[in-house]
DOTI-224700 format. One record per residue: residue in three letters; residue number from 1; x, y, z of N, C-alpha, C, O, CB in turn. Coordinates in Angstrom, 1 decimal. Atoms other than C-alpha are relative to their C-alpha. Glycine has a CB too. Example, Ala and Ser with C-alpha at 12.3 -4.5 7.8 and 13.67 -1.06 7.14 Angstrom:
2
NODE rest  nr     nu     nv     nw    cau    cav    caw     cu     cv     cw     ou     ov     ow    cbu    cbv    cbw
NODE  ALA   1    0.9   -1.2    0.0   12.3   -4.5    7.8    0.9    1.2    0.0    1.9    1.2    0.7   -1.0    0.0    1.2
NODE  SER   2   -0.9   -1.1    0.0   13.7   -1.1    7.1   -0.8    1.1    0.8   -0.3    2.2    0.9    0.4    0.5   -1.4
***
This chain:
154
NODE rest  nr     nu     nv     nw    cau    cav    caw     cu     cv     cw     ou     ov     ow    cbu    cbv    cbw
NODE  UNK   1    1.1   -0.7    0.6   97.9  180.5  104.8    0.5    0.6   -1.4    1.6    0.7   -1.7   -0.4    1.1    1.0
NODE  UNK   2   -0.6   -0.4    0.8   97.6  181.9  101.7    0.5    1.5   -0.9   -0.2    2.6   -1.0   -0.5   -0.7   -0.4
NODE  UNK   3    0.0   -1.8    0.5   99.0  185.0  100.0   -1.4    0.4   -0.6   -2.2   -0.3   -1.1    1.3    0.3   -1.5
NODE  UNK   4    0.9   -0.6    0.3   96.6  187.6   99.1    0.6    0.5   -1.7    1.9    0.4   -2.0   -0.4    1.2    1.2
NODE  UNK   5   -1.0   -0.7    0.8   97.3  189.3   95.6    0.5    1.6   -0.2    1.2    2.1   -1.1   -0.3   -0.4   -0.9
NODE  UNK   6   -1.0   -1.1   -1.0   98.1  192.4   97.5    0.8    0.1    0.4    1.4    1.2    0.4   -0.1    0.2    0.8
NODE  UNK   7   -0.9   -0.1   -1.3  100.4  191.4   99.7    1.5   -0.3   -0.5    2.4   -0.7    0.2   -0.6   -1.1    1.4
NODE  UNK   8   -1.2   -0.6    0.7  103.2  191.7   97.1    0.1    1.3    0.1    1.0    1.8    0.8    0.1   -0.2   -1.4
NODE  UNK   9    0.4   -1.7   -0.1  102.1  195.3   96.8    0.4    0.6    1.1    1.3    1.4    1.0   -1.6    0.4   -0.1
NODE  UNK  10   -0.4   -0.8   -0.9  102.3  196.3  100.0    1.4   -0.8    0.8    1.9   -0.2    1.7   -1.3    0.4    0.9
NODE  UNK  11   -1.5    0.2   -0.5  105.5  194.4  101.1    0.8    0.9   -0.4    1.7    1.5    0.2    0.6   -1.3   -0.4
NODE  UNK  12   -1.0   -1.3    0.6  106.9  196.8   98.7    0.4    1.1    1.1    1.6    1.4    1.5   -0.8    0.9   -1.2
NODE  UNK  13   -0.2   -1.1   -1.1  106.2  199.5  101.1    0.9   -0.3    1.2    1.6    0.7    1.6   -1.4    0.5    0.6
NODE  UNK  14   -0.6    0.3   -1.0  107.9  198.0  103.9    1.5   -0.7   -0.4    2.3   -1.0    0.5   -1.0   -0.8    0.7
NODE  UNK  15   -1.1    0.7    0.7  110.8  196.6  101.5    0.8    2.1   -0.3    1.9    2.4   -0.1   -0.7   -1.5   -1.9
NODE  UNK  16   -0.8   -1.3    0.0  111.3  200.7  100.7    0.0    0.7    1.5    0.6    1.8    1.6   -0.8    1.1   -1.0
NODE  UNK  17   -0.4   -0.6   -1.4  111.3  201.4  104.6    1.0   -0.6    0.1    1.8   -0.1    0.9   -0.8   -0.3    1.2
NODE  UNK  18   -0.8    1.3   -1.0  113.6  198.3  105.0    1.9    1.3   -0.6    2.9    1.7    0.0   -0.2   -2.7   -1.2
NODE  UNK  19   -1.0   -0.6    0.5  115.9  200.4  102.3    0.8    1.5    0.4    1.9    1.9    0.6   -0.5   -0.1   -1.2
NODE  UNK  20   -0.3   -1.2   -0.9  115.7  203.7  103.7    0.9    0.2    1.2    1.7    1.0    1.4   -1.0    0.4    0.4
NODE  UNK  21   -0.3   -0.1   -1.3  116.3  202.6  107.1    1.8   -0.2   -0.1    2.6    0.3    0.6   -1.0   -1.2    0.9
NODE  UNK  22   -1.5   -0.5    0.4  119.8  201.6  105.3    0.7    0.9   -0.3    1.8    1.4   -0.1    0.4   -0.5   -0.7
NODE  UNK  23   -1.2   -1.1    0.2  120.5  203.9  103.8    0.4    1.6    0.9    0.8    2.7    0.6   -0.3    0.6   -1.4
NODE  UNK  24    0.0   -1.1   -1.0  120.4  206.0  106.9    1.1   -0.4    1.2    1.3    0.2    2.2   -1.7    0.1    0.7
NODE  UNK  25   -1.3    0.1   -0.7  123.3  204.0  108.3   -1.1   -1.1    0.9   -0.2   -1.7    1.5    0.9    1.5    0.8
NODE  UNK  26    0.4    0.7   -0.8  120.8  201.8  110.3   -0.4   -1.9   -0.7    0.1   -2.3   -1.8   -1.2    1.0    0.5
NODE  UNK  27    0.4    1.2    0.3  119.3  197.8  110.1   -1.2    0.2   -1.1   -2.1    1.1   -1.1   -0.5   -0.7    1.2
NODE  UNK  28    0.9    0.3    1.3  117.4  197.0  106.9   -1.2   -0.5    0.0   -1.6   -1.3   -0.9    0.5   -0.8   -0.8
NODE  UNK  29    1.3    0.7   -0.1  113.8  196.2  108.3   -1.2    0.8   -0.1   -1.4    1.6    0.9   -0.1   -0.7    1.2
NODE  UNK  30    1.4   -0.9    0.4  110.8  197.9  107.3   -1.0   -1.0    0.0   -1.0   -2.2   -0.2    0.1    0.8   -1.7
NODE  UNK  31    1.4    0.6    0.4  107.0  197.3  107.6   -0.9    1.3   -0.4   -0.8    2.6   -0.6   -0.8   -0.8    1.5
NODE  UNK  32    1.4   -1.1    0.3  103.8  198.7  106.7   -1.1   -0.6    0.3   -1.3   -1.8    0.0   -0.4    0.4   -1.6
NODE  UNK  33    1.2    0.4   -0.2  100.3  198.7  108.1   -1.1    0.2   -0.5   -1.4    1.4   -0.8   -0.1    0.1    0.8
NODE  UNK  34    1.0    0.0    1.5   97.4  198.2  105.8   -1.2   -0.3    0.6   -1.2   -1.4    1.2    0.5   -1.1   -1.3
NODE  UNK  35    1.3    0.0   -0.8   93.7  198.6  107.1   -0.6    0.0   -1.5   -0.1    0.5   -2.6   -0.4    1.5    1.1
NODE  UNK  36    0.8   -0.6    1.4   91.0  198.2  104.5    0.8    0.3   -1.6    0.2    0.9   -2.6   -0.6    1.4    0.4
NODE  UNK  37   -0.4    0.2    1.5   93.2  198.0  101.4    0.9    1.4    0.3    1.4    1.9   -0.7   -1.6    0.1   -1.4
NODE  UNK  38   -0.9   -1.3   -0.4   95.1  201.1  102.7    1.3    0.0    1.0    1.4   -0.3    2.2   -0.9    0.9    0.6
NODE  UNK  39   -1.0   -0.5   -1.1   98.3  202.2  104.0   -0.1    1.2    1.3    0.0    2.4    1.3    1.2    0.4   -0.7
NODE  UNK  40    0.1   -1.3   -1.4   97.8  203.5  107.6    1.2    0.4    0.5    1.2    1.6    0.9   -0.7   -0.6    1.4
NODE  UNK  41   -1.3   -0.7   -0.1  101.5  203.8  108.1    1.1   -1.1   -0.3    1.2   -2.4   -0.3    0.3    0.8    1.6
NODE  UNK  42   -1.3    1.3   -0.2  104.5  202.4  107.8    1.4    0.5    0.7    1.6    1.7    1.0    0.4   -0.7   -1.8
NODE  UNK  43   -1.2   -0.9   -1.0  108.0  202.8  109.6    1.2   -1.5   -0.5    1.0   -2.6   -1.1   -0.6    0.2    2.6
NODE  UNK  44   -1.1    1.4   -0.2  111.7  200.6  109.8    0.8    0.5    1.2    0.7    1.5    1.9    1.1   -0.4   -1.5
NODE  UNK  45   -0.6    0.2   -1.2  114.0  199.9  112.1    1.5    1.6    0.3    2.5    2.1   -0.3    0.8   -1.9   -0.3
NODE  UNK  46   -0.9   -1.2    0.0  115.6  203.1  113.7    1.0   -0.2    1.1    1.8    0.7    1.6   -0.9    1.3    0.1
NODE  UNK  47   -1.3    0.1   -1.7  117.7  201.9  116.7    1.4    0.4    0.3    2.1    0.5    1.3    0.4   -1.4    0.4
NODE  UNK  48   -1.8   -0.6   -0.1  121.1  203.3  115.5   -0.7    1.6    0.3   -0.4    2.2    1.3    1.4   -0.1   -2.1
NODE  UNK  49    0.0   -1.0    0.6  119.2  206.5  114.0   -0.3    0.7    2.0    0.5    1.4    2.7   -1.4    0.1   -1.6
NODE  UNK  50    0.6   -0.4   -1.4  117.4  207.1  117.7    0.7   -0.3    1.0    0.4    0.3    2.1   -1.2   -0.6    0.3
NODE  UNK  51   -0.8    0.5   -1.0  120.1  205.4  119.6   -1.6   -0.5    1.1   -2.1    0.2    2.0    1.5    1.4    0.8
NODE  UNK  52    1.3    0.1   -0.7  116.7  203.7  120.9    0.3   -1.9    0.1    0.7   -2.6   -0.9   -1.7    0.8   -1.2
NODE  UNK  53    0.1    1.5    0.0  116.5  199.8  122.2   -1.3   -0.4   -0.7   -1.4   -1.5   -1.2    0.2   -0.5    1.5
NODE  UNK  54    1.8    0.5    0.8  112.5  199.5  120.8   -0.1    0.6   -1.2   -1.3    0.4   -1.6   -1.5    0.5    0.8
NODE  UNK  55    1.1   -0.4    1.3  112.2  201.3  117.3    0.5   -1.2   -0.6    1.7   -1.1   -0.8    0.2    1.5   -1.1
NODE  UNK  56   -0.3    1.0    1.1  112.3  197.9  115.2   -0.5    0.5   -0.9   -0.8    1.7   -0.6   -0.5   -1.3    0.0
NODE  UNK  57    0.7    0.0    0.9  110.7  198.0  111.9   -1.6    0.3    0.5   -2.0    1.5    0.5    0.3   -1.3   -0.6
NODE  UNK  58    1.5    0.3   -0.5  106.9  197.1  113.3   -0.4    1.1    1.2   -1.5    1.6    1.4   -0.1   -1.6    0.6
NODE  UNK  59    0.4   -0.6   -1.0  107.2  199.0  116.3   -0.3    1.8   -0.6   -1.3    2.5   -0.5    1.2   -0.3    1.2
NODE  UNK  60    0.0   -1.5    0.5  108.0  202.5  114.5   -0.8   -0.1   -1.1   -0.7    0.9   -1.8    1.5    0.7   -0.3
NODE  UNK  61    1.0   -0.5    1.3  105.4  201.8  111.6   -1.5    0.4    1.5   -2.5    1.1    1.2   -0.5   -2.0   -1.6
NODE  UNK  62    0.9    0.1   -0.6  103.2  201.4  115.0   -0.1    1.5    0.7   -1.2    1.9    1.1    0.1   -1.3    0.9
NODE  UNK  63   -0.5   -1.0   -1.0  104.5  204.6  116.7   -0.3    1.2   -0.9   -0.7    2.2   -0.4    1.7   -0.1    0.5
NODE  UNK  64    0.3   -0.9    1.3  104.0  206.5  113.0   -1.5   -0.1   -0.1   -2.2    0.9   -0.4    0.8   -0.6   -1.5
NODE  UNK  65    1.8   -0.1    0.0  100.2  205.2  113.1   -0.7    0.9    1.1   -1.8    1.5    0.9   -0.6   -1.6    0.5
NODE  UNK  66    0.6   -0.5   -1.2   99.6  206.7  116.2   -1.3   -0.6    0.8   -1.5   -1.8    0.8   -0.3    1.3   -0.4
NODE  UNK  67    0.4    0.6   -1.1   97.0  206.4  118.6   -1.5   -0.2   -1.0   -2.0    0.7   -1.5    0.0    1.0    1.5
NODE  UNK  68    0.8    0.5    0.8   94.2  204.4  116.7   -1.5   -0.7    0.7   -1.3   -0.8    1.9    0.8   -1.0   -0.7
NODE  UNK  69    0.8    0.2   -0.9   90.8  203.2  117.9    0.4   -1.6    0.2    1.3   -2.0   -0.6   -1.5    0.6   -0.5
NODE  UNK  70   -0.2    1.3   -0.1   90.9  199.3  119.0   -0.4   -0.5   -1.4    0.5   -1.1   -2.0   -0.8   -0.6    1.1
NODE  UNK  71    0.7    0.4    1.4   88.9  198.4  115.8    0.7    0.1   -0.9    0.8   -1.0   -1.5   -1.1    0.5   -0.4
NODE  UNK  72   -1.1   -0.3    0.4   91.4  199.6  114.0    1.0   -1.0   -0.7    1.2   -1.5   -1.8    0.5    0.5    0.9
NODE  UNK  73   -1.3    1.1    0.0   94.3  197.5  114.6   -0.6   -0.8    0.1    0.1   -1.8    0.4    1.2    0.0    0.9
NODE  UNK  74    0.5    1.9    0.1   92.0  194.4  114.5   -0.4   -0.1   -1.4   -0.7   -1.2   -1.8   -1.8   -0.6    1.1
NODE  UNK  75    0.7    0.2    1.4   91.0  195.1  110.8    1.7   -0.2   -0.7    1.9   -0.8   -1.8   -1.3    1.8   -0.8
NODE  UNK  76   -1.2   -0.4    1.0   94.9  195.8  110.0    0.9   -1.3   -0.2    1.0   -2.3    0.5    1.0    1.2    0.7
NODE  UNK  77   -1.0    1.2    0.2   97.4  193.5  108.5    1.5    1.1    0.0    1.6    2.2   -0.6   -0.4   -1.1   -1.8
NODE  UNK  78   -1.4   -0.8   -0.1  101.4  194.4  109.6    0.8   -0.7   -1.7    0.6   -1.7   -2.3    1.0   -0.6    1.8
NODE  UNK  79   -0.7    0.7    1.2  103.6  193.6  106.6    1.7    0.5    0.4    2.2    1.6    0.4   -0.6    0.6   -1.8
NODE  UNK  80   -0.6   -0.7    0.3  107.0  193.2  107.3    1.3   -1.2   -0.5    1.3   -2.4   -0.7    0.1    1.0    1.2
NODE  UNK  81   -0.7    1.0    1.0  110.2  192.5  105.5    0.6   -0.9    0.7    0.8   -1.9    0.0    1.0    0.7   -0.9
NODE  UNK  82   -0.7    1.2   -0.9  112.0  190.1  108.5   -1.1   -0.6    1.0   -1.9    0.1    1.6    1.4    0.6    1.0
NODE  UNK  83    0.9    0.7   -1.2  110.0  187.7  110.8    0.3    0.7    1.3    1.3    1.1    1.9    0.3   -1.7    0.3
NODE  UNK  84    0.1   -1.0   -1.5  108.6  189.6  113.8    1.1   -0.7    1.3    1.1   -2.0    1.4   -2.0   -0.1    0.8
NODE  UNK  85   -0.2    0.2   -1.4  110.6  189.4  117.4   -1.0   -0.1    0.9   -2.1    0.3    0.6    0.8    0.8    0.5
NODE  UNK  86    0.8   -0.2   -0.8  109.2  188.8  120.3   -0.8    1.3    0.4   -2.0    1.4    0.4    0.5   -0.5    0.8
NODE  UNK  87    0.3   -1.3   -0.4  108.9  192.3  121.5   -1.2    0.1   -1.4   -2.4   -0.2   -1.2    1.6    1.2   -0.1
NODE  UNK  88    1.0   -0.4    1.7  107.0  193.2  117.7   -1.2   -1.2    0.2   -2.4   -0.9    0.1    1.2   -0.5   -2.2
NODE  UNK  89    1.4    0.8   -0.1  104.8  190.1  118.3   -0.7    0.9    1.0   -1.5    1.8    0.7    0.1   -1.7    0.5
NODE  UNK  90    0.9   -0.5   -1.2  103.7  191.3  121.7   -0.5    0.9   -0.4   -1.7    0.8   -0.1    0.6    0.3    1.2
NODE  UNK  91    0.9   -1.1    0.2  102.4  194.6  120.4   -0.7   -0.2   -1.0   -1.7    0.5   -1.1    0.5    1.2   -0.1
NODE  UNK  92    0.8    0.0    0.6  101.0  193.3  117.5   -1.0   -0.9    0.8   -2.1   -0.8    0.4    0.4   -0.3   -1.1
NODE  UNK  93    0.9    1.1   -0.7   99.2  190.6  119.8   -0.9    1.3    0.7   -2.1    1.5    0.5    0.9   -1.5    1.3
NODE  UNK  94    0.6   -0.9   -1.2   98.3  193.5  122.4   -1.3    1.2   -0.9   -2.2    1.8   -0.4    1.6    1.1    0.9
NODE  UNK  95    0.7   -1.0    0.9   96.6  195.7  119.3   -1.0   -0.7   -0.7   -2.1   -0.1   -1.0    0.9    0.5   -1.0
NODE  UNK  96    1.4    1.0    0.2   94.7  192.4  118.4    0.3    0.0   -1.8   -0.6    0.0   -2.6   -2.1    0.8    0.6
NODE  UNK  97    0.0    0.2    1.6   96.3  192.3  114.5   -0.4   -1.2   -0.2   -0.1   -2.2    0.5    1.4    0.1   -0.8
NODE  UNK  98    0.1    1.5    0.2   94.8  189.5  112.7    0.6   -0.8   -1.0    0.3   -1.9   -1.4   -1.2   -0.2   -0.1
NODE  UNK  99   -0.5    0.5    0.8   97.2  189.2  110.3    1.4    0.5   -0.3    1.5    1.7   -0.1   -0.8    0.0   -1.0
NODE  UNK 100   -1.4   -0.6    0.3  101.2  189.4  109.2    0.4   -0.7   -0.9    0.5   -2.0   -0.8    0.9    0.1    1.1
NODE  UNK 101   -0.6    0.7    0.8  102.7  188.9  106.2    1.7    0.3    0.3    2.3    1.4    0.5   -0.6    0.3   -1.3
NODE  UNK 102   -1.9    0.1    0.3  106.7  188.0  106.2   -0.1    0.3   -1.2   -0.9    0.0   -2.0    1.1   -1.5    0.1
NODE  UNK 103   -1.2    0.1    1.2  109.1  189.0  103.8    0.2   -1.2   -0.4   -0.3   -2.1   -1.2    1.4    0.6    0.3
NODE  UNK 104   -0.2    1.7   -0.3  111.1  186.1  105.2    0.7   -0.2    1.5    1.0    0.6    2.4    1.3   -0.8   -1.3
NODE  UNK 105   -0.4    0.3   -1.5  112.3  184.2  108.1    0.7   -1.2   -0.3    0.5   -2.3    0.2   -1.3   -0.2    1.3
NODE  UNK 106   -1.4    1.3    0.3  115.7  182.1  106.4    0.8    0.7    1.2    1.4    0.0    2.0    1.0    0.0   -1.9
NODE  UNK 107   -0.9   -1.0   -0.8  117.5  185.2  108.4    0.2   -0.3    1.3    1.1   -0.9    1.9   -0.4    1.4    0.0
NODE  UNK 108    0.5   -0.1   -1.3  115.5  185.7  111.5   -1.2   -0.8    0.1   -2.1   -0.7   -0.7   -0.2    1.3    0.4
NODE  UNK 109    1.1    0.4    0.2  113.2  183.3  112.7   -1.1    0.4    1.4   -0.8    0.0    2.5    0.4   -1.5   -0.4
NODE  UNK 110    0.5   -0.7   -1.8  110.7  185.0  115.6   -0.9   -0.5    0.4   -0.9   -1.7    0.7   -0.6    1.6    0.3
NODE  UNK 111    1.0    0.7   -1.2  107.7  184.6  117.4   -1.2   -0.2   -1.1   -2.3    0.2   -0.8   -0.3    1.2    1.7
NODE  UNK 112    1.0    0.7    0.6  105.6  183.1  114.6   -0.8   -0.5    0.5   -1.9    0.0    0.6    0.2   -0.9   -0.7
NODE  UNK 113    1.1    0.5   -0.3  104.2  180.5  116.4   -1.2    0.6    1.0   -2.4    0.5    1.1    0.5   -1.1    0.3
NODE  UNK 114    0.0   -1.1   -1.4  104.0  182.7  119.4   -1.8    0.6   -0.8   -2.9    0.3   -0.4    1.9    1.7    0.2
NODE  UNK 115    1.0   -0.5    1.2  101.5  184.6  116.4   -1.2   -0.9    0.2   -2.1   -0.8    1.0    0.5   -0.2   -1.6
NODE  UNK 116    1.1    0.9    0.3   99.4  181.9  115.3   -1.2   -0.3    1.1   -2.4   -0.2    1.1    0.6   -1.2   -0.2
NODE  UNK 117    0.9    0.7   -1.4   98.5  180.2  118.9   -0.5    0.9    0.4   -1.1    0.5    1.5    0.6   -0.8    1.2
NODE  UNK 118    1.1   -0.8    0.1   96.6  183.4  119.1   -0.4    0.5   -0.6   -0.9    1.6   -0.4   -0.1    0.6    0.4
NODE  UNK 119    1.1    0.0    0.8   94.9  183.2  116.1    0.5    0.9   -0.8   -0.4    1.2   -1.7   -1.3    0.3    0.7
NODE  UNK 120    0.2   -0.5    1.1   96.3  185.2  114.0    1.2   -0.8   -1.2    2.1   -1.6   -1.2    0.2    1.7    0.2
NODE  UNK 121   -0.6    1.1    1.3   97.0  184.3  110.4    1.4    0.6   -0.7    1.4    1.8   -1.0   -1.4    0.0   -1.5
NODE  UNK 122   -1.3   -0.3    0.1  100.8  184.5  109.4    0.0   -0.8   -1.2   -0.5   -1.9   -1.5    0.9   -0.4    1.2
NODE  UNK 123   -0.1    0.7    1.8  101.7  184.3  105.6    2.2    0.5   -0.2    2.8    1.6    0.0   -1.7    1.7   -1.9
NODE  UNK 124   -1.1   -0.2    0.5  105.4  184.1  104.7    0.8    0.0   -1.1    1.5   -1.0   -1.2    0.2   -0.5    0.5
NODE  UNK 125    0.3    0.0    0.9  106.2  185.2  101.5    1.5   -0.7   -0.2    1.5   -1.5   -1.1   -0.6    1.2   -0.6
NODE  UNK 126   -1.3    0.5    0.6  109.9  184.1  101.2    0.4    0.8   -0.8    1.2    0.2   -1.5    0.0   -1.1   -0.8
NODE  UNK 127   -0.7   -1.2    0.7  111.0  187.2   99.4    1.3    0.2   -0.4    1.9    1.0    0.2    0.0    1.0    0.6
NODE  UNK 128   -1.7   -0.3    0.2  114.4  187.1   97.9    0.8    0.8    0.0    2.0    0.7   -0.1    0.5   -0.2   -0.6
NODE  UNK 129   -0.7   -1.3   -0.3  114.8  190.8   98.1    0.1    0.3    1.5    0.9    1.0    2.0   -0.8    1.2   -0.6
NODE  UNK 130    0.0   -0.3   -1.6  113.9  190.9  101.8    1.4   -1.0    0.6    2.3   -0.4    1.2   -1.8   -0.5    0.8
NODE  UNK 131   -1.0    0.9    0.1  116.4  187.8  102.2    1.6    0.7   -0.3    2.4    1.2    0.5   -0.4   -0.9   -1.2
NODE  UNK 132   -1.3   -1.2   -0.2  119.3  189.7  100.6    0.3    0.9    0.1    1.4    1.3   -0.4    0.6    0.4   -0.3
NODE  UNK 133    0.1   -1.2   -0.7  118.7  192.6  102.1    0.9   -0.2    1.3    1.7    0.6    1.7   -1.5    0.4    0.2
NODE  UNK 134   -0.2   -0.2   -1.1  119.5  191.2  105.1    1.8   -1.0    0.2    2.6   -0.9    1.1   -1.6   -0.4    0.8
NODE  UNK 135   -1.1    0.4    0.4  122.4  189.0  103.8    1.0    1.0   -0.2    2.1    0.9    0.4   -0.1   -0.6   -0.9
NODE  UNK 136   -0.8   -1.2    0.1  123.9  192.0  102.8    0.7    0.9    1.3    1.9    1.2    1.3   -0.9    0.7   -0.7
NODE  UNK 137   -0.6   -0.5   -0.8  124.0  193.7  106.0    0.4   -0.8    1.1    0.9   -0.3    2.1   -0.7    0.9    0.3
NODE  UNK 138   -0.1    1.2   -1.2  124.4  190.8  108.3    1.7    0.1   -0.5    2.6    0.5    0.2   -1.2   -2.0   -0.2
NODE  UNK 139   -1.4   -0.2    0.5  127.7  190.7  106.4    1.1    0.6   -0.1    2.3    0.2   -0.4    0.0    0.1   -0.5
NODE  UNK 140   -0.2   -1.4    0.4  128.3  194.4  106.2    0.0    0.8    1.4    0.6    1.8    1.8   -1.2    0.5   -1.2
NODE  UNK 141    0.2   -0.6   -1.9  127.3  195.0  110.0   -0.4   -1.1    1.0   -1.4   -1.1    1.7   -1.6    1.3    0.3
NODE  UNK 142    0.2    1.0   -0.9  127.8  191.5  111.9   -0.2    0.5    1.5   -1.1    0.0    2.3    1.3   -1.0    0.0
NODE  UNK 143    0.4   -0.4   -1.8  127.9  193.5  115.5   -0.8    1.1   -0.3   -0.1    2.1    0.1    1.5    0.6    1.2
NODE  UNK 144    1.1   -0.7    0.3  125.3  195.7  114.5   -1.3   -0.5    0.0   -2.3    0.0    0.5    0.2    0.4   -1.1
NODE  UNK 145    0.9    1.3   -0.1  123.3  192.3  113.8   -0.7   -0.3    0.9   -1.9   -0.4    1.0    0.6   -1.0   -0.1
NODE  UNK 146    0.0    1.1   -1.3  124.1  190.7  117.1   -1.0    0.9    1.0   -1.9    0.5    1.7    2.1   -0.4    0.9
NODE  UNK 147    0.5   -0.9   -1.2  122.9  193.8  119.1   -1.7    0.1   -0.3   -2.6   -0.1    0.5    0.7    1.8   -0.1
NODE  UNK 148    1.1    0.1    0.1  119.9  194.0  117.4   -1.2   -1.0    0.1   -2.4   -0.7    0.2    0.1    0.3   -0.7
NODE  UNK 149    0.6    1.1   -0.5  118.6  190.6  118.0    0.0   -0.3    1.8   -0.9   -1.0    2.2    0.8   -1.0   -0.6
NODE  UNK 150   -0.3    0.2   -1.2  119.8  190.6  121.6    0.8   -1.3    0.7    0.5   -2.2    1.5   -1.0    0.1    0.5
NODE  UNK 151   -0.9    1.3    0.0  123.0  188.3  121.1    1.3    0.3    0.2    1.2    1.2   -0.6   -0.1   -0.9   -1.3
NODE  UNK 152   -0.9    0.2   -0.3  126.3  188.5  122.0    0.8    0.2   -1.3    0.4   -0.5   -2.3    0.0   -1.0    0.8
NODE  UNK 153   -0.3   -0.5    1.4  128.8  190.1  119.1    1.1   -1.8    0.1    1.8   -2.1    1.0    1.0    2.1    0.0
NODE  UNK 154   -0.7    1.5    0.2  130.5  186.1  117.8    1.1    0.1   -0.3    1.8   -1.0   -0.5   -0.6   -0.9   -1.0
***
């Protein structure tokens, strides 16, 4: 599908969560959720900060939105800077998003198709800041990585 010419714009936001969430000693993934041309929230990955197995990126922009009507999260597009996990699909599926843009998914590659075959439309921008973002810390925090994916430190 194709990019919007938005959806540079608001990657940003979720590219300055991704940065925060580093520089807070944690993983480099940020999103943002965008209703109607607006940011309804955005959040990144807090799982060191919370010692928490679920804040990813997506989940804590979702947890920062709070409790929303259904209609809502069907108008919203997630944006975030790494391809969703499974876990992050499932609640965006369960909220009925009909749209997610990637950063990128050279890094991590998730539950895209998982996405699609329920209809929603998945844009992947290939971002080379979201990219070495994550080069950087994959590098910088290999067992930090592994845990966060749910893989075994190599």
């Amino acid at each position: 599908m194709p990019a919007t010419s938005d959806d540079r714009k608001f990657l940003t936001a979720a590219i300055s969560e991704a940065r925060q969430g580093r520089s807070e000693g944690g993983i480099p993934i940020g999103a943002a959720i965008v209703v109607d041309g607006k940011i309804l929230a955005s959040g990144h990955n807090r799982r060191v900060q919370h010692g928490s197995a679920i804040h990813h990126g997506e989940t804590n922009a979702l947890e920062n939105a709070g409790r929303q009507p259904a209609s809502v999260y069907q108008r919203a597009t997630m944006y975030t800077t790494l391809s969703p996990c499974h876990m992050c699909t499932g609640a965006m599926l369960l909220y009925k998003f009909k749209r997610v843009v990637i950063g990128e998914n050279r890094t991590f590659m998730g539950a895209e198709d998982l996405l699609r075959s329920h209809g929603v439309e998945v844009v992947v921008l290939d971002d080379e800041e979201c990219y070495q973002l994550m080069q950087d810390f994959i590098r910088d925090e290999p067992t930090l990585w592994n845990e966060d994916i749910g893989e075994e430190d190599k």
